[in-house]
C-alpha positions in Angstrom: 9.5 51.5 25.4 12.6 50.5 23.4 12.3 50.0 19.7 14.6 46.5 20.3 11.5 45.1 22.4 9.8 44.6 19.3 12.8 42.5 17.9 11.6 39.4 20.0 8.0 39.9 19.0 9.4 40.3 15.0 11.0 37.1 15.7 8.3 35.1 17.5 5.9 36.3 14.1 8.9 35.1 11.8 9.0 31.8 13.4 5.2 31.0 13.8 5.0 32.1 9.8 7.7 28.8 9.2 5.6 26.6 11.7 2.6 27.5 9.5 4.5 27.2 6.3 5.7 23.5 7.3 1.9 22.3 8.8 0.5 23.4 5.5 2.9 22.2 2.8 4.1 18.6 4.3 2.5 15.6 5.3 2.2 14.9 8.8 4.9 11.8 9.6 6.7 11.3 12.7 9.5 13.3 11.2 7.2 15.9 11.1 5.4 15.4 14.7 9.1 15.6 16.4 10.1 18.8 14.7 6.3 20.7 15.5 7.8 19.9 18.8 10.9 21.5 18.1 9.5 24.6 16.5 6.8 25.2 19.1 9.3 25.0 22.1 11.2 27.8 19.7 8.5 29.9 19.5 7.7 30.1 23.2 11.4 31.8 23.8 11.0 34.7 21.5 7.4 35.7 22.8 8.3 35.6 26.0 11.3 37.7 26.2 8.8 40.2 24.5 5.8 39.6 27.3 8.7 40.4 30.0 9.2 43.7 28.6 5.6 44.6 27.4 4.4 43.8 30.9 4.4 45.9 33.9 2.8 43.1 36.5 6.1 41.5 37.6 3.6 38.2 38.5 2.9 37.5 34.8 7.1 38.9 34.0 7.7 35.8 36.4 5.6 33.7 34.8 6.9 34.5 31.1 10.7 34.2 32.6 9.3 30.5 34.0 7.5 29.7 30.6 10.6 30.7 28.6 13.1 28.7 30.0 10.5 25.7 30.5 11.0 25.7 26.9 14.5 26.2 26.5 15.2 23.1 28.9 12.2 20.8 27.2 14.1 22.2 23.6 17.2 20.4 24.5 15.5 16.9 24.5 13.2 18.4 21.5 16.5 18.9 20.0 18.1 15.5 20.9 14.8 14.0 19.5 14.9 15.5 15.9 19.0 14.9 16.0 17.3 10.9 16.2 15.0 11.0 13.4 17.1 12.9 11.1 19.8 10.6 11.3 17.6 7.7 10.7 17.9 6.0 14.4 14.3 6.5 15.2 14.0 3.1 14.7 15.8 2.3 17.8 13.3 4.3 19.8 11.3 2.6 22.1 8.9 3.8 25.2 11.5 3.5 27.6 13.9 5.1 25.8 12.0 8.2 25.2 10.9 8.6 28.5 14.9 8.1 29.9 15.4 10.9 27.1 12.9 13.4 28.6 13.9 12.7 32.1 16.2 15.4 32.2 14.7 17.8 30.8 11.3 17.7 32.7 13.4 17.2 35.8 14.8 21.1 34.7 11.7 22.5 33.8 10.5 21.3 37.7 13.3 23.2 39.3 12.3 26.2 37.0 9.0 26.6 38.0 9.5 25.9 41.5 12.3 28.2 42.2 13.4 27.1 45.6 14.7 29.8 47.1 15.5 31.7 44.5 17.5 29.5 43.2 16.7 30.2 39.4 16.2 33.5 39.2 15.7 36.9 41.1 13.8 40.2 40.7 15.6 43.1 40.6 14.5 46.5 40.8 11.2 45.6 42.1 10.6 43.4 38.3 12.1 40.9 36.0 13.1 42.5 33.5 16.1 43.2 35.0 17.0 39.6 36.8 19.8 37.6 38.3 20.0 34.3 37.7 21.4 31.7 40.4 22.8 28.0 40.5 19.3 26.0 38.8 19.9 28.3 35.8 23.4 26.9 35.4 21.9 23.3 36.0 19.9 24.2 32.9 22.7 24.9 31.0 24.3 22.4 32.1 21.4 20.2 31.3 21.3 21.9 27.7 25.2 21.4 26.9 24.5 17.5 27.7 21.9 17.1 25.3 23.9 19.3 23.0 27.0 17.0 23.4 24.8 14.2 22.6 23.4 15.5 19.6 26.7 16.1 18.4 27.5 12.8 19.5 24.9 11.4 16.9 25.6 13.1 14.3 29.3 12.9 14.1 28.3 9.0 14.7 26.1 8.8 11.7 28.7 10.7 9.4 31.7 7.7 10.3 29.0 5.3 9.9 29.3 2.9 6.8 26.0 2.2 6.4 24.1 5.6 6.5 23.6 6.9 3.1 25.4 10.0 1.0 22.0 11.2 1.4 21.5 11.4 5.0 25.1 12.5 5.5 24.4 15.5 3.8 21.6 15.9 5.7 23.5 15.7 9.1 26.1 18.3 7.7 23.4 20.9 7.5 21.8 20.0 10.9 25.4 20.3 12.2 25.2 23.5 11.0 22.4 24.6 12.3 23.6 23.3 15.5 26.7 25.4 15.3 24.8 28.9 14.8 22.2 28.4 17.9 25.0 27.3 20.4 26.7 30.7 18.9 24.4 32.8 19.4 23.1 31.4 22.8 26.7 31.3 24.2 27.1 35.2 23.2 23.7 35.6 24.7 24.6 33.9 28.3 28.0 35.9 27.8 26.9 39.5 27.2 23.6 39.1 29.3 24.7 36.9 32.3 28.4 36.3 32.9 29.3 39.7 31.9 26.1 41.6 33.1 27.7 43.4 35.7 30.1 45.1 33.3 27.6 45.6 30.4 25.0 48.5 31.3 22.2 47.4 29.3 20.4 43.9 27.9 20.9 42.8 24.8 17.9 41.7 23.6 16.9 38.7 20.7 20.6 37.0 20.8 19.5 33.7 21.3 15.9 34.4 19.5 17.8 35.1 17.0 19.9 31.9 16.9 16.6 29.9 17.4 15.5 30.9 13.9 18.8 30.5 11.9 19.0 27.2 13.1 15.2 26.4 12.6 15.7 27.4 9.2 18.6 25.0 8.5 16.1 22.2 10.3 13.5 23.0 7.8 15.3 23.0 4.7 16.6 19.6 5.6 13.2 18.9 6.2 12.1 20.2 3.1 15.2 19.1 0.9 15.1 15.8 1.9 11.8 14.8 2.1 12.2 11.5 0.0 12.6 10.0 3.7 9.5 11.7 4.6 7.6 10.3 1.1 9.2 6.9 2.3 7.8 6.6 5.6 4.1 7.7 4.0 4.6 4.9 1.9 5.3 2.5 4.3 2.6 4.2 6.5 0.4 3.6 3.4 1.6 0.1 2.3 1.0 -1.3 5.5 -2.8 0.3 6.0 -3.5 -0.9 2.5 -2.8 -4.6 2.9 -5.6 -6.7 3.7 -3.7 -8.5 6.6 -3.5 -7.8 9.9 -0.3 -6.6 11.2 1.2 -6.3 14.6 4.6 -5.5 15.4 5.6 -6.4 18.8 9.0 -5.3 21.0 10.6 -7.4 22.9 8.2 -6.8 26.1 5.6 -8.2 23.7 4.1 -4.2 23.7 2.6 -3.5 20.0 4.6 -0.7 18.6 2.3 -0.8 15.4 -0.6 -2.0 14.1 -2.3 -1.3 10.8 -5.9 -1.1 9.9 -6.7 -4.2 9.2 -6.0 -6.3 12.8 -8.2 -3.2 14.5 -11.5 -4.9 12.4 -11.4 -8.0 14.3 -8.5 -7.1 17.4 -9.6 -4.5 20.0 -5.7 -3.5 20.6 -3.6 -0.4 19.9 0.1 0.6 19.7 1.4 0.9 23.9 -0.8 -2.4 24.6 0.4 -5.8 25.8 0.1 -8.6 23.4 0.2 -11.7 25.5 0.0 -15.1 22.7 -0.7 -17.5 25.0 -3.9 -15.8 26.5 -4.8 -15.3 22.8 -4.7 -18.6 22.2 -6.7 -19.6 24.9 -9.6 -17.4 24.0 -9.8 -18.9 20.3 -10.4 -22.1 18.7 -6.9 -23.5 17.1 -6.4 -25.9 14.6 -2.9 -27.6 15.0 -0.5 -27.9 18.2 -0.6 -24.7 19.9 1.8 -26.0 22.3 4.6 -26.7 19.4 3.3 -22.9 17.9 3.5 -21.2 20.8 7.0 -23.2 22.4 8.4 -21.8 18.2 7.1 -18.0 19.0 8.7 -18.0 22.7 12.2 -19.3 20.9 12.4 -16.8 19.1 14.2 -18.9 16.5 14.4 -17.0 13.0 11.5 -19.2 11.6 8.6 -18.9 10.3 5.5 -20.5 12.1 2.3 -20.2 11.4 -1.6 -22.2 12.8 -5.0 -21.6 12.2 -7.2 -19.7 14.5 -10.7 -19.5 14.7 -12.6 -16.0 16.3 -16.2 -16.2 17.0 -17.8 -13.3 16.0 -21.5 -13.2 16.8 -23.1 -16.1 14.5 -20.3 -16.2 12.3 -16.4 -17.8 12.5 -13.5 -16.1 10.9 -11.1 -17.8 9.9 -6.9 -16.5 10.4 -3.8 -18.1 9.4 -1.6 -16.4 12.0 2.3 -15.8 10.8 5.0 -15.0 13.1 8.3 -14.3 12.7 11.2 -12.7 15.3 12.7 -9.1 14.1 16.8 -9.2 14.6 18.9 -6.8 14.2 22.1 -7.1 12.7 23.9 -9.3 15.7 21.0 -12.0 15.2 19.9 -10.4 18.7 16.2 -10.5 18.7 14.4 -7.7 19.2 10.7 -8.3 19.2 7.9 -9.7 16.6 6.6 -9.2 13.4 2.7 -11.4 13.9 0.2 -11.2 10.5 -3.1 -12.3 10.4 -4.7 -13.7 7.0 -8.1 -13.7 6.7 -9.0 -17.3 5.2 -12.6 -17.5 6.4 -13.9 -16.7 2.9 -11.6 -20.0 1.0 -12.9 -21.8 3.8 -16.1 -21.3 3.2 -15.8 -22.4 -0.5 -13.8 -25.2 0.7 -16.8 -26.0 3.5 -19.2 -25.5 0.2 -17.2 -27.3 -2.3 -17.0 -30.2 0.0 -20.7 -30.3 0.4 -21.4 -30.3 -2.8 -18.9 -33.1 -3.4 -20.6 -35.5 -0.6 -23.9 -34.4 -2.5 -22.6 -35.3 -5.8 -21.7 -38.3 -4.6 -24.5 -38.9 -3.2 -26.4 -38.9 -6.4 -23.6 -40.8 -8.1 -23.9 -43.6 -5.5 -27.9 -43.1 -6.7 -26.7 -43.2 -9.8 -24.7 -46.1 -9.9 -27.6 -48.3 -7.6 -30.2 -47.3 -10.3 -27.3 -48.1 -13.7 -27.0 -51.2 -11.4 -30.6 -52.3 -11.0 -31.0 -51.1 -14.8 -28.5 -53.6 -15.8 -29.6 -56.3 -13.5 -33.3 -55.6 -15.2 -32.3 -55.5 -18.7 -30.3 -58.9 -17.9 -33.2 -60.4 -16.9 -35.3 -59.0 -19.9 -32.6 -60.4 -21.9 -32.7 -63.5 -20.1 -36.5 -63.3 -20.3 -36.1 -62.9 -23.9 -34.0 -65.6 -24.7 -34.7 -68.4 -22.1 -38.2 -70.5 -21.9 -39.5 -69.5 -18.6 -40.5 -73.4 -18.1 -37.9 -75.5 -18.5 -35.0 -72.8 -18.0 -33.1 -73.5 -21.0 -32.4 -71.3 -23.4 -35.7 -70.8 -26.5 -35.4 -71.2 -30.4 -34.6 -67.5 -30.6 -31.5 -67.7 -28.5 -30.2 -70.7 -30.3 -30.7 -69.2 -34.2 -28.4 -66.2 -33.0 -25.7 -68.5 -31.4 -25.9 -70.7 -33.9 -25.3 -68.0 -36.4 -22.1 -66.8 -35.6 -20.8 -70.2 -34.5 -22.0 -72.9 -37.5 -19.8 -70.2 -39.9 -16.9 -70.1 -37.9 -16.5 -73.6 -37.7 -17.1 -74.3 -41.2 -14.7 -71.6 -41.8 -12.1 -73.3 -39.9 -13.3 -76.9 -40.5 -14.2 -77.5 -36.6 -16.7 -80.5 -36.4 -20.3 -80.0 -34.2 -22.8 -81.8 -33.9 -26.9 -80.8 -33.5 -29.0 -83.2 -31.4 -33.1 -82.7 -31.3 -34.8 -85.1 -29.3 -38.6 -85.1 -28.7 -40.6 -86.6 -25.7 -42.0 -90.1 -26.6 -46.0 -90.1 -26.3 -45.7 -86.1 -24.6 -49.6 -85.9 -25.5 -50.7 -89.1 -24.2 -49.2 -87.6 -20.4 -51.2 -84.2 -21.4 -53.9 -86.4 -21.9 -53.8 -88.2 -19.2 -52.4 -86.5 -16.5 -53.3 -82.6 -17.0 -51.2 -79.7 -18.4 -49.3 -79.5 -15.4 -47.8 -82.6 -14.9 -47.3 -82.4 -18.3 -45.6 -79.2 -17.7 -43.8 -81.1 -14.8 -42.8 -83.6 -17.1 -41.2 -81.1 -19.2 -39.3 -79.4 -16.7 -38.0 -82.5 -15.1 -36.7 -83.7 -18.5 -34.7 -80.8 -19.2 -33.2 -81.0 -16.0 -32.1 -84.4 -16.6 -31.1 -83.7 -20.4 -28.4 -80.8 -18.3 -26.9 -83.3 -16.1 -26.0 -85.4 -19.0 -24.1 -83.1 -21.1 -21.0 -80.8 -21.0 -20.6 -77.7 -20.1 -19.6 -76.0 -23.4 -23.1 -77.6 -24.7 -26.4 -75.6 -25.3 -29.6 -77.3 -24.3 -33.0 -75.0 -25.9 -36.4 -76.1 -26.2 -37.0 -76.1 -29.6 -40.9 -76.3 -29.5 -43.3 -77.5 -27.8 -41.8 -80.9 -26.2 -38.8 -80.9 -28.8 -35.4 -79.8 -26.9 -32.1 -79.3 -29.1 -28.7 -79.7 -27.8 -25.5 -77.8 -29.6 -22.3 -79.7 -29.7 -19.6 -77.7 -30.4 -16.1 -79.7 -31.3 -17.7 -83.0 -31.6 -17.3 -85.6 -34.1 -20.4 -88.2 -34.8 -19.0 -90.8 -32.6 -18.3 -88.8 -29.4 -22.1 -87.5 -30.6 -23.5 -90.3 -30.5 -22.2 -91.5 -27.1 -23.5 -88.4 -25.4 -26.8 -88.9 -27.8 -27.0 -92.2 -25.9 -26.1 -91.1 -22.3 -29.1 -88.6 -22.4 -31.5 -91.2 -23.7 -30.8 -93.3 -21.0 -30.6 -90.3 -18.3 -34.2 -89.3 -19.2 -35.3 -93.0 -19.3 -34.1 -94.0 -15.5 -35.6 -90.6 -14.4 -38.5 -91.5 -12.2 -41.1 -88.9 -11.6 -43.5 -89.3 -9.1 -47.5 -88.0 -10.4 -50.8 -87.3 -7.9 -53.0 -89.6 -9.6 -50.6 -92.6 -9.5 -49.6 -94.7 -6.7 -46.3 -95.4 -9.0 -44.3 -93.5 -10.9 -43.8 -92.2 -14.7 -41.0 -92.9 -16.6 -40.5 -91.3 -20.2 -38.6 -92.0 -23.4 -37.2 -89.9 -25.8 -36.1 -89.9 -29.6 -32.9 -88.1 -30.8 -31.9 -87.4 -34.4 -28.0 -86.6 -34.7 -26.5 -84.5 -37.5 -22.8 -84.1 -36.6 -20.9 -82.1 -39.5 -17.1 -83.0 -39.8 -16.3 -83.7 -43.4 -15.6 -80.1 -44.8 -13.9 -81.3 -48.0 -16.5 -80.0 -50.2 -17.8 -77.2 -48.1 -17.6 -73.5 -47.8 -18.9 -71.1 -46.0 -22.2 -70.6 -46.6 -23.0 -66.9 -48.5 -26.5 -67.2 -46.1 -26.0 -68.4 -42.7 -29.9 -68.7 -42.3 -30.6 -70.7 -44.9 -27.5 -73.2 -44.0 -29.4 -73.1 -40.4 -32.6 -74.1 -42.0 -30.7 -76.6 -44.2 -29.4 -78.5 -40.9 -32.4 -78.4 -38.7 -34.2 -79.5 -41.4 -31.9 -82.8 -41.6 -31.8 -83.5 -37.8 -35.7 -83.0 -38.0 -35.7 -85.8 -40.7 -33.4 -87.8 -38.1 -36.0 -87.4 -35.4 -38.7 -88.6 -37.4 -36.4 -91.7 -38.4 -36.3 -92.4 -34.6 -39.6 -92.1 -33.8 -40.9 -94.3 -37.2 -38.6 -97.2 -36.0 -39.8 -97.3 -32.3 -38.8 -94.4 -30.5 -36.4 -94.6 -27.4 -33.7 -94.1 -29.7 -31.0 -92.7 -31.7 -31.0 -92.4 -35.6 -28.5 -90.2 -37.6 -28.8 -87.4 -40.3 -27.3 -87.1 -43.3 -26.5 -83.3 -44.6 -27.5 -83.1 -48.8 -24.4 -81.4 -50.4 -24.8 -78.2 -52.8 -27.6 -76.3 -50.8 -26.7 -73.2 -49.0 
């Protein structure tokens, strides 16, 4: 056996030792996915060639031949693939696109396993080792130049374009490169060991093996060089699996192209499935017009919209504000979605709670507010118990010291005449006597309520004792006194109360002492209002007791004794 067998095998161990190398020392991206692709279609040409030779069983020779250029037709769209993501226009990739991509390819790699007739290659002397090739291997070639040109295509497309970076220009130099050195070698290859195999006595072996790893090794220091692309798709592969929303990008057939970790916790989808919103809609609750939402999303208007939707989740809700907004390329051409799901359930819950609690506290404000109210409305009644006589209604002695108080100063103060006017039932214990404590008490009540109708409504009426009553006058002189002195006299005189024990009807008198103060010229106001109060009920008593020595049913006037205070 030759020593130059071994070459392929040398080869094949170089290249699996870089396959290893880039597995272990970089981060698996899509970058990285395409170009395992790459290398391991590499691999398979320079072990072959060295099975072909090392076997004598021209079945598995055939089936090395077939394997090897399997791989060298599926390297071409390999190839073609990484040209994409090097020069950043894997972004443009979609399903169909790779698919059309690999069409031509697998449609080679058929023919080369079938072998219709021979139409790929031929045995000769009894193996293949020594082979002739017929018209399918040109279609392979042909089928690799294409995806060459393409390549080239690409890459001489992203070094004129304006937007690529210096970066990924350099980048695209080195691949070009690399490029340059396997078409090179595999030309000389097809040259010395096919076009001119007739002439040439013997095969030259590890040509194109050897072009396969010069160019894999300008691939992987591009790789390696300028992995900062590489970093950046980790950290967009990490950003979006960190945030707590769910995220589905959608092309424009509606397919999810990529979904990060969050949507799969309460979304049973996966990148290659069909996102279909209106069905989605209809299997959750929404709150807002699904019709306006979902008319916005089928626009495809660059606008936000968003709605609430609800998912029912065993005995729980969840809670998602649902975002969606059109991705458009640089010609305002839409090209699919960009839908994010916010998790809300856990605000609405406090919401849910903090309105609860609000509708309880004011509850218990209302209850609050009922009992302040009845507290008030008891306390005005204890007041009113406390300072009105609970027979007659009018207000009691206690009630008319403390108005009398503030007032009696105020007008002496500012020289405002008032007047004081105690009247006293005529003969009260006669009716006691006669008639009984309660018509007596009757007697009482129906006086005071015809003392009320006789006087104004800035007057106070109080029962000063027993069957005494008083009546406060504020702003009046001793004439207008007397005149309203009179007009209760007669009120309670022509008031007619009917009694039990008598077929008639009682009438009562009264006796009034006046003590009107209006002449202030030698008055000040008093250093002790309670003794000036003493001082005047004292005079309007003596009054009284004038009216009832000359004959009761009648008036008599007061006079005030100057100097006491």
């Amino acid at each position: 056996m030759s020593p130059l067998v071994w070459y392929d095998l040398f080869l094949f161990v170089l290249l699996f030792g870089v396959y290893v190398y880039i597995f272990a020392t970089a981060r698996i991206t899509n970058l990285h996915k395409v170009y395992f692709l790459f290398h391991g279609l590499m691999m398979l040409w320079p072990f072959c060639q060295f099975a072909i030779v090392l076997s004598d069983n021209p079945g598995w020779q055939l089936f090395y031949v077939t394997l090897s250029f399997v791989a060298v037709s599926l390297l071409g769209s390999g190839w073609l693939l990484l040209t994409i993501f090097i020069t950043g226009y894997s972004d443009r990739l979609g399903t169909k696109k790779v698919i059309l991509l690999f069409v031509p390819a697998v449609i080679a790699a058929i023919g080369v396993v079938i072998n219709p007739a021979h139409w790929f290659v031929t045995p000769l002397e009894g193996g293949y080792v020594e082979r002739a090739y017929g018209p399918w291997f040109w279609v392979v070639m042909i089928v690799l130049v294409s995806y060459f040109v393409a390549s080239l295509f690409i890459l001489f497309g992203a070094l004129r374009a304006s937007d690529k970076s210096p970066t990924i220009k350099k980048q695209v130099k080195i691949t070009l490169w690399g490029i340059f050195v396997l078409a090179v070698f595999a030309a000389i290859d097809a040259l010395l060991n096919v076009v001119l195999r007739a002439w040439i006595p013997f095969i030259i072996p590890g040509l194109t093996s050897l072009g396969i790893f010069l160019s894999d090794l300008f691939f992987v220091y591009v790789i390696k060089r300028y992995n900062v692309f590489d970093l950046v798709s980790i950290a967009h592969e990490d950003v979006i699996n960190t945030i707590p929303y769910g995220i589905l990008v959608l092309d424009e057939n509606e397919t999810i192209i990529e979904a990060n970790k969050a949507s799969r916790s309460f979304m049973d989808l996966h990148v290659g499935d069909c996102f279909d919103m209106e069905a989605f809609l209809g299997s959750v609750r929404v709150e807002g017009d699904s019709g306006l939402f979902l008319d916005q999303y089928r626009q495809r208007e660059n606008t936000l919209s968003q709605i609430e939707v609800i998912v029912e989740e065993r005995d729980m809700e969840r809670h998602f504000i649902l975002q969606t907004s059109p991705i458009i390329d640089h010609y305002q051409m839409p090209l699919g979605h960009l839908l994010t799901f916010q998790d809300v359930s856990q605000e609405r819950y406090y919401v849910k709670e903090m309105n609860r609690q609000n509708e309880m506290l004011q509850e218990r404000n209302y209850a609050l507010d009922r009992i302040r109210q009845e507290l008030s409305e008891a306390n005005l009644k204890l007041e009113e118990l406390a300072l009105t006589d609970s027979l007659t209604h009018c207000y009691n002695r206690r009630y008319l010291t403390q108005q009398l108080t503030h007032e009696v100063i105020t007008n002496v103060h500012y020289k405002t005449p008032f007047s004081l006017l105690l009247l006293d039932i005529d003969f009260f214990k006669a009716i006691n006597d006669r008639y009984g404590h309660v018509i007596g008490d009757e007697v009482l009540y129906r006086t005071a309520q015809a003392v009320k109708q006789s006087i104004r409504e800035t007057d106070i009426l109080t029962r000063y004792g027993g069957e005494e009553f008083m009546i406060y006058l504020p702003h009046t002189e001793r004439q207008l006194a007397q005149k309203i002195a009179e007009r209760v006299r007669l009120s309670v005189e022509s008031n007619l109360m009917a009694v039990d024990h008598e077929v008639g009807q009682v009438s009562i008198t009264i006796s009034i002492g006046i003590l009107s103060i209006e002449d202030f010229e030698c008055d000040d106001a008093p250093d002790n209002p309670e003794g000036y109060l003493t001082q005047l009920f004292a005079a309007v008593d003596k009054a009284l007791y004038q009216a009832k020595q000359n004959g009761r049913n009648r008036v008599e006037f007061a006079e005030l004794e100057r100097g006491v205070s």
